[in-house]
C-alpha positions as CSV (number, residue, x, y, z in Angstrom):
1,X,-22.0,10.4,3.9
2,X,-24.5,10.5,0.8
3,X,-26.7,7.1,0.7
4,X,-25.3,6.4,-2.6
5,X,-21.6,6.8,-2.0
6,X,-22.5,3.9,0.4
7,X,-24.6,1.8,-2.0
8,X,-21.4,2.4,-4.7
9,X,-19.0,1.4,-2.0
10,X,-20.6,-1.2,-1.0
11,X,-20.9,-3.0,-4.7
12,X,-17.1,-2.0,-5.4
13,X,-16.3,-4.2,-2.2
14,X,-18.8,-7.3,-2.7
15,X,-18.2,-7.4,-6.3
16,X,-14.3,-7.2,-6.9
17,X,-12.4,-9.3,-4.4
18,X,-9.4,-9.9,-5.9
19,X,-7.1,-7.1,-4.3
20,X,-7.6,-9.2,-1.4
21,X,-6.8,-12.4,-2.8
22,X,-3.4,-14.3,-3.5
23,X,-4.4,-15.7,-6.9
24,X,-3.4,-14.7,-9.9
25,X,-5.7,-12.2,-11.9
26,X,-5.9,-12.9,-15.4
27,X,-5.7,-9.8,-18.2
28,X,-9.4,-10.9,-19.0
29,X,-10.6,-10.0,-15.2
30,X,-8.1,-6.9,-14.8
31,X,-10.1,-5.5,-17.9
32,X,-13.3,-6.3,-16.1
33,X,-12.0,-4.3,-12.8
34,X,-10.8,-1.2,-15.0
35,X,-14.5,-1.0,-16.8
36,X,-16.4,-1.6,-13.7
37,X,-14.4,1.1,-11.6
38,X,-14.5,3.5,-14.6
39,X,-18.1,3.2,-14.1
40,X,-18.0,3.5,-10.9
41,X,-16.1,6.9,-11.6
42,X,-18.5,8.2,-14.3
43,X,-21.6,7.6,-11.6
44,X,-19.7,9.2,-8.9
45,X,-18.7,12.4,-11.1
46,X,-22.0,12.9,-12.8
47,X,-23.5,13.1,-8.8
48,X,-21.0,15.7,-7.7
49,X,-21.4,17.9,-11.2
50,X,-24.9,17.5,-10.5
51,X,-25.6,18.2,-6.9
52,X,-21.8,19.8,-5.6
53,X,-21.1,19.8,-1.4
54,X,-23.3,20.9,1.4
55,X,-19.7,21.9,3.3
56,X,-16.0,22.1,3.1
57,X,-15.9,19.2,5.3
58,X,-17.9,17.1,2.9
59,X,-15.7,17.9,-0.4
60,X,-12.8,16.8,1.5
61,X,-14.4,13.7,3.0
62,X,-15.1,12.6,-0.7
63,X,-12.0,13.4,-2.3
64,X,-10.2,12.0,1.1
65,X,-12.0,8.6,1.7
66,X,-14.8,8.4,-1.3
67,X,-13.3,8.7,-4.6
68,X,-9.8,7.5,-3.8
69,X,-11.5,3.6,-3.2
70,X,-12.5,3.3,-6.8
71,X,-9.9,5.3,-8.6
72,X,-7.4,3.4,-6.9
73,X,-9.0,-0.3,-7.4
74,X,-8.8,1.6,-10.9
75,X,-5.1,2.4,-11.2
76,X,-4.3,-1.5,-9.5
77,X,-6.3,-3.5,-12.3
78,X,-4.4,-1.0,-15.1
79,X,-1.3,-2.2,-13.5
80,X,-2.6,-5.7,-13.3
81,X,-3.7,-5.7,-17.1
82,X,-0.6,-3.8,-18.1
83,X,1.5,-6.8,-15.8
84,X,-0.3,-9.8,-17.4
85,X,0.0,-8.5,-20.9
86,X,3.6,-7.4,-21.0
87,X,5.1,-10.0,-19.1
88,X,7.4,-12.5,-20.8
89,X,5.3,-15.6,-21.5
90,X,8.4,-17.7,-21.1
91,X,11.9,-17.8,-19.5
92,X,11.7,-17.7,-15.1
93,X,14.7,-15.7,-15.4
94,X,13.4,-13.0,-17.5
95,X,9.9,-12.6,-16.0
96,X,11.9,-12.0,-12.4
97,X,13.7,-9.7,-14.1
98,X,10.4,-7.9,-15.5
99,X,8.9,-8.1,-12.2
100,X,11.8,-6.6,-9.9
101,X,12.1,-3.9,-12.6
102,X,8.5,-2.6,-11.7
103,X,9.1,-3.3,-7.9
104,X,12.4,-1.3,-8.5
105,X,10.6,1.4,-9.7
106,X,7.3,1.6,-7.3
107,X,9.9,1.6,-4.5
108,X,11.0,4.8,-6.6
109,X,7.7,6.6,-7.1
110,X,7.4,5.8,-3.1
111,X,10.5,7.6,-2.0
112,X,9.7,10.7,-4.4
113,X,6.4,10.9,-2.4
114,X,7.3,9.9,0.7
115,X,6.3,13.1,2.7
116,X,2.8,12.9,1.3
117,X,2.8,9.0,2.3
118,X,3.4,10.2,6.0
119,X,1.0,13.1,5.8
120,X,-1.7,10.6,5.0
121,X,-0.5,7.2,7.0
122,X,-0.1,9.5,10.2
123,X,-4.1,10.7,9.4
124,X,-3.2,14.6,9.9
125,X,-5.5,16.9,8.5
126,X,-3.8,20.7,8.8
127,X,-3.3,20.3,5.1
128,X,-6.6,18.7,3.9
129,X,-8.1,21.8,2.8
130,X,-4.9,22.4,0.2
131,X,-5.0,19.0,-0.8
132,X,-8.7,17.4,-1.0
133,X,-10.5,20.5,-1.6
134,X,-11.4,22.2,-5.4
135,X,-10.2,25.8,-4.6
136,X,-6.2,24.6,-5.2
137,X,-6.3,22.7,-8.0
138,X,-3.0,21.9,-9.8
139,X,-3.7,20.2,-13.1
140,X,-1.2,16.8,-13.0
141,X,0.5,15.4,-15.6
142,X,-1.7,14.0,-17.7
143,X,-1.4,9.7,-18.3
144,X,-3.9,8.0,-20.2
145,X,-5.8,6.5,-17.7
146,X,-6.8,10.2,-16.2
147,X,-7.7,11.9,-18.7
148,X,-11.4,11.2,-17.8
149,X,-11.2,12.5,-14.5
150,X,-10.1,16.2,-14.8
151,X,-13.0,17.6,-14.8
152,X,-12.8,20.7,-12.9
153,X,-15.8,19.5,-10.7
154,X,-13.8,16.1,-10.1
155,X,-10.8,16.3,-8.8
156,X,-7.9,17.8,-6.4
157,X,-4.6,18.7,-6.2
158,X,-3.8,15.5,-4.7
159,X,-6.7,13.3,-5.0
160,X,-5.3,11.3,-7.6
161,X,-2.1,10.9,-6.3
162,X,-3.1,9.4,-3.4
163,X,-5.5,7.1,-5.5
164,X,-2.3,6.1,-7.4
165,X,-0.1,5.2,-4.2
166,X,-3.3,3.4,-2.7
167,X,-3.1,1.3,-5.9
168,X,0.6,0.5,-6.0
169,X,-0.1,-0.6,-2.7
170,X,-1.9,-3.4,-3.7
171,X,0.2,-4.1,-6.4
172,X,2.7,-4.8,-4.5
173,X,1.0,-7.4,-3.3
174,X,0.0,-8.9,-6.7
175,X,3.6,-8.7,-8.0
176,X,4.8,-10.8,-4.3
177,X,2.0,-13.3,-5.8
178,X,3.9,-13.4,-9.0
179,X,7.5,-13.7,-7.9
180,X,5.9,-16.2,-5.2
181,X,4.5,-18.4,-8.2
182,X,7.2,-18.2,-10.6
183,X,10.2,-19.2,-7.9
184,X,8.3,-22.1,-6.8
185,X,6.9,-23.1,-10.5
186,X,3.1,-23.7,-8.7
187,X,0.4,-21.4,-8.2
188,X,0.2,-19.8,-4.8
189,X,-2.8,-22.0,-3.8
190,X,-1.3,-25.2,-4.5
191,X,1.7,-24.8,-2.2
192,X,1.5,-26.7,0.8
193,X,3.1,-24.5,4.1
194,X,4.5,-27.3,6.1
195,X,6.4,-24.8,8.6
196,X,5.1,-23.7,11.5
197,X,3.2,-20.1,12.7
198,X,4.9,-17.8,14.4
199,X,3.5,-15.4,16.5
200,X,4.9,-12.5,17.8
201,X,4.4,-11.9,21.7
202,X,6.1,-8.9,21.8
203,X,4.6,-5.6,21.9
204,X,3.5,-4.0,17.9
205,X,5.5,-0.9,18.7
206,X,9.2,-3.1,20.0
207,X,8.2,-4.4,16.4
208,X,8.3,-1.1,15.0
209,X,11.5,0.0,16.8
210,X,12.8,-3.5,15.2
211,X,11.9,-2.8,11.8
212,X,13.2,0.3,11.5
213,X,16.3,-0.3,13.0
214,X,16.8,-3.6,9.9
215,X,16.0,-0.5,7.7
216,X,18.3,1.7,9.0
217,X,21.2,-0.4,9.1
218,X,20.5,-1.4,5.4
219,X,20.3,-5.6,6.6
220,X,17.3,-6.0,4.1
221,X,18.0,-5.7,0.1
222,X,21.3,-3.3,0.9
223,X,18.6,-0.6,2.2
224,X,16.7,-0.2,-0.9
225,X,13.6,-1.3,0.6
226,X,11.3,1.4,2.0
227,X,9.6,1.1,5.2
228,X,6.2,0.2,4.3
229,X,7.6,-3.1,2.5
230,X,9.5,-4.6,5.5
231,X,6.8,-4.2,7.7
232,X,4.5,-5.7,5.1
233,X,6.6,-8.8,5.1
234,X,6.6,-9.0,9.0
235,X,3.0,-8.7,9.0
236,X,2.9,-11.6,7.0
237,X,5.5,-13.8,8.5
238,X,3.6,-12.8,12.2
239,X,-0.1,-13.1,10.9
240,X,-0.6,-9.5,12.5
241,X,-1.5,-5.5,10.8
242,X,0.8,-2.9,12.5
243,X,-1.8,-0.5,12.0
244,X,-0.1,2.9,11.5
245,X,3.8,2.4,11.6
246,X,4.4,6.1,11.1
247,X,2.7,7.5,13.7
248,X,4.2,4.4,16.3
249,X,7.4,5.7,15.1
250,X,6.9,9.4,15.8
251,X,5.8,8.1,19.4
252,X,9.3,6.3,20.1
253,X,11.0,9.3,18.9
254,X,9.4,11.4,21.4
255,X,10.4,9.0,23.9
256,X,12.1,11.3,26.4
257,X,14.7,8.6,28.0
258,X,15.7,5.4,26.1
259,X,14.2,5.6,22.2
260,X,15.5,2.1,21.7
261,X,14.0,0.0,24.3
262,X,13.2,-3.2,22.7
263,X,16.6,-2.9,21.0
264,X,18.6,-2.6,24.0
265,X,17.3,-5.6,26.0
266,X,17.2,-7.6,22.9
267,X,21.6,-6.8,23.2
268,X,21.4,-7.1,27.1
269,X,19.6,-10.6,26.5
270,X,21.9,-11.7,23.7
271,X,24.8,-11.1,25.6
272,X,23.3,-12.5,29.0
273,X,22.7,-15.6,26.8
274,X,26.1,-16.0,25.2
275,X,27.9,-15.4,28.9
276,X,25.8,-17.9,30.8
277,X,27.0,-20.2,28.3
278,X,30.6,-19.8,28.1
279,X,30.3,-20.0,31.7
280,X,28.7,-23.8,31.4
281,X,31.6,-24.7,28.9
């Protein structure tokens, strides 16, 4: 990688924390973000107009891994500023209301993009050169915030796209802040968690197996929540990552004798559990 895409990485991580904070942003400080990463952006494209790609390998590396951390810190703070400015200023019941709405509909833009999700979650790379390379561009349609960005010499067919789910991501995560905040009438930071950690001792992948069975059986929000959500919550109720949930799931699916392992002797324990105690009573 090119010395300054690491110095311009580098700066975008020590300078803007917030994504991985659980305060609340202010629409001051998501204006900040969006004009430091649209600088970041203008730097980045004048370098590639200027000097281009030794290799194939190295365009796709960039518009892969290199551009999307930027453009999609860019696409969070927009949401952020967007968030913070629209939001009703009073009323709990209509900012929830405001707030599931946009968690209705990034649950939406998720499921209409789902088999590009997978592509890049499960790290495959057959289509890399149709997606992260210059030679298939499809021209998007257009929002405001992109309009900068399609230069010829700066972008993909899918580039952008995966800046945009990158950033819903972690908006995600801002909008849990909020609902967090307003449902307890404190800021985040104030509460105090008087129950106690739990840790999971089980194996990540029985985890797996477990969350996607919840998901299938539509136990959590009548099915309407998507994969990536659920396990998000587990990882925070557990204090753990779950690394690459796709790919664990195409593993037990392979599995050539029982695909629900963890499932089944959680049943055979159960019921183990409930006979040794009617056979105390």
């Amino acid at each position: 990688m090119h010395k300054m895409y690491n110095y311009r990485l580098e700066h975008i991580e020590t300078t803007y924390y917030h994504i991985e904070t659980t305060k609340r942003i202010s629409a001051k400080q998501a204006s900040e973000g969006i004009q430091f990463f649209n600088s970041a952006l203008y730097h980045l494209k004048n370098h590639i107009v200027k000097h281009g790609f030794s290799s194939v390998d190295e365009e796709i590396n960039f518009f892969k891994k290199i551009k999307v951390e930027p453009m999609s810190r860019l696409f969070y703070y927009s949401d952020v500023y967007a968030c913070e400015l629209l939001m009703p200023k009073i009323g709990v019941s209509s900012q929830l209301s405001f707030l599931k709405k946009k968690i209705k509909r990034i649950n939406k833009f998720f499921t209409k993009h789902c088999d590009f999700i997978q592509y890049m979650e499960q790290e495959l790379t057959k289509f890399d050169q149709q997606y992260f390379t210059r030679e298939f561009q499809v021209f998007p349609i257009l929002s405001i915030i992109e309009l900068s960005y399609l230069d010829p010499a700066f972008f993909t067919s899918h580039d952008i796209l995966w800046a945009r789910i990158k950033g819903k991501y972690n908006f995600i995560k801002y909008l849990n802040t909020l609902l967090n905040e307003i449902e307890h009438n404190e800021q985040p930071e104030q509460r105090k968690i008087s129950t106690k950690s739990l840790e999971w001792t089980a194996s990540k992948t029985s985890l797996v197996e477990l969350i996607y069975a919840l998901q299938a059986s539509n136990a959590i929000n009548n099915g309407n929540e998507d994969i990536k959500a659920i396990a998000q919550a587990f990882e925070q109720l557990f204090d753990l990552t779950l690394d690459n949930i796709y790919k664990t799931y195409s593993e037990i699916k392979i599995r050539k004798k029982n695909r629900s392992t963890f499932l089944n002797k959680l049943i055979t324990r159960f019921q183990d559990k409930i006979n040794s105690e009617n056979d105390l009573s």
